[in-house]
C-alpha positions as CSV (number, residue, x, y, z in Angstrom):
1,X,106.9,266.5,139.1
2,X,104.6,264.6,137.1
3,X,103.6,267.1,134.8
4,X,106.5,268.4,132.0
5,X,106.1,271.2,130.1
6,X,106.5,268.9,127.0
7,X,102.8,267.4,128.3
8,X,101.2,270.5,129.4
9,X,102.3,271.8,125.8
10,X,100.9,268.6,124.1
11,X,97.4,268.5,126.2
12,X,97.2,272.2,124.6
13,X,97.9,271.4,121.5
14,X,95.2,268.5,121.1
15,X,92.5,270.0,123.2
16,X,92.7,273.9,123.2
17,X,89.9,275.9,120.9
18,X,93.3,276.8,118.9
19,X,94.8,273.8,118.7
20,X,98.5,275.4,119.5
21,X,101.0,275.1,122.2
22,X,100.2,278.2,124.1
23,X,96.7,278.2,124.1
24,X,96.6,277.7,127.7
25,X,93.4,279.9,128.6
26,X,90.8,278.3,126.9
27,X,88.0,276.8,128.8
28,X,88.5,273.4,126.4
29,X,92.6,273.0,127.2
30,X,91.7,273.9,131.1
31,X,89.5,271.1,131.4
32,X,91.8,268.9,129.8
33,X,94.5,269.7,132.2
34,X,92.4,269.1,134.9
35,X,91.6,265.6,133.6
36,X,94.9,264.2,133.4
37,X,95.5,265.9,136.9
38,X,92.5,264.5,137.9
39,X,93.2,260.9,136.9
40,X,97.0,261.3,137.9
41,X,95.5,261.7,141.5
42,X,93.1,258.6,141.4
43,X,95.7,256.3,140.5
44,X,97.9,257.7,143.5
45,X,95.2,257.4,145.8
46,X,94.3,253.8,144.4
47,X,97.5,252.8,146.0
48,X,97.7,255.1,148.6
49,X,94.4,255.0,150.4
50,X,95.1,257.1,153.5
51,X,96.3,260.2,152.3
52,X,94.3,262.5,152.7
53,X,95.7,265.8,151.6
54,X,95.8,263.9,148.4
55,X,92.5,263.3,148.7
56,X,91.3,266.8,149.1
57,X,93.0,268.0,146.8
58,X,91.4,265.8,144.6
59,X,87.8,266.5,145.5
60,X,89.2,270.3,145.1
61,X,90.2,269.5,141.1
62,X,86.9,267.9,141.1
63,X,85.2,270.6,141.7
64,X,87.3,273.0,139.7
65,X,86.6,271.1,136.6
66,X,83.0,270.8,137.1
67,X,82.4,274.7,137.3
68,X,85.1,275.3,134.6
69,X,82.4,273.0,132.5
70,X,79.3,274.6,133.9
71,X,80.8,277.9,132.1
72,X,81.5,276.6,129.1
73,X,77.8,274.7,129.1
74,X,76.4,278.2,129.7
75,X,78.5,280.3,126.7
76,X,78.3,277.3,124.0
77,X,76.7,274.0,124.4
78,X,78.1,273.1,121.7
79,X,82.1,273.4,122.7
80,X,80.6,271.5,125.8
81,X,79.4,268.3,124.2
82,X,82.6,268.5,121.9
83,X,84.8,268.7,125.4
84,X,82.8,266.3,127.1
85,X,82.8,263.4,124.2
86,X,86.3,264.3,122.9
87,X,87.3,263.6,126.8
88,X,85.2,260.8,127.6
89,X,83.7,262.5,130.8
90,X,80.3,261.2,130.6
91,X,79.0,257.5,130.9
């Protein structure tokens, strides 16, 4: 699998509200996850154009990370604009 616990650990630990290991549950290290996930998937698909369970589970990732930031734009704009710039999300 692409995704060691070493890695999960280290997305975490940058990107979580506690900056630690096993804060796992924050809206912040979720969305994070999700991202790497997310552009893990493109590249596969990049290659491998026809796969389409790929695909949907793609748009499905998509969409998870898109209400997971929803929430956190409605508790604290603020955490959202961190997320969002410390991420590179928006263009």
């Amino acid at each position: 699998m692409y995704l060691y616990k070493e890695l999960k650990e280290e997305i975490f630990a940058t990107h979580g509200i506690q900056k630690s290991a096993t804060d796992t549950g924050s809206p912040e290290s979720q969305v994070a996850l999700y991202t790497y996930r997310i552009a893990h998937l493109t590249e596969h698909l990049k290659k491998n154009r026809k796969d389409k369970s790929t695909q949907r589970g793609l748009q499905r990732l998509v969409g998870k990370r898109r209400r997971m930031l929803d929430y956190l734009k409605r508790k604290d704009i603020n955490r959202y604009r961190a997320i969002i710039k410390e991420l590179g999300l928006r263009r």
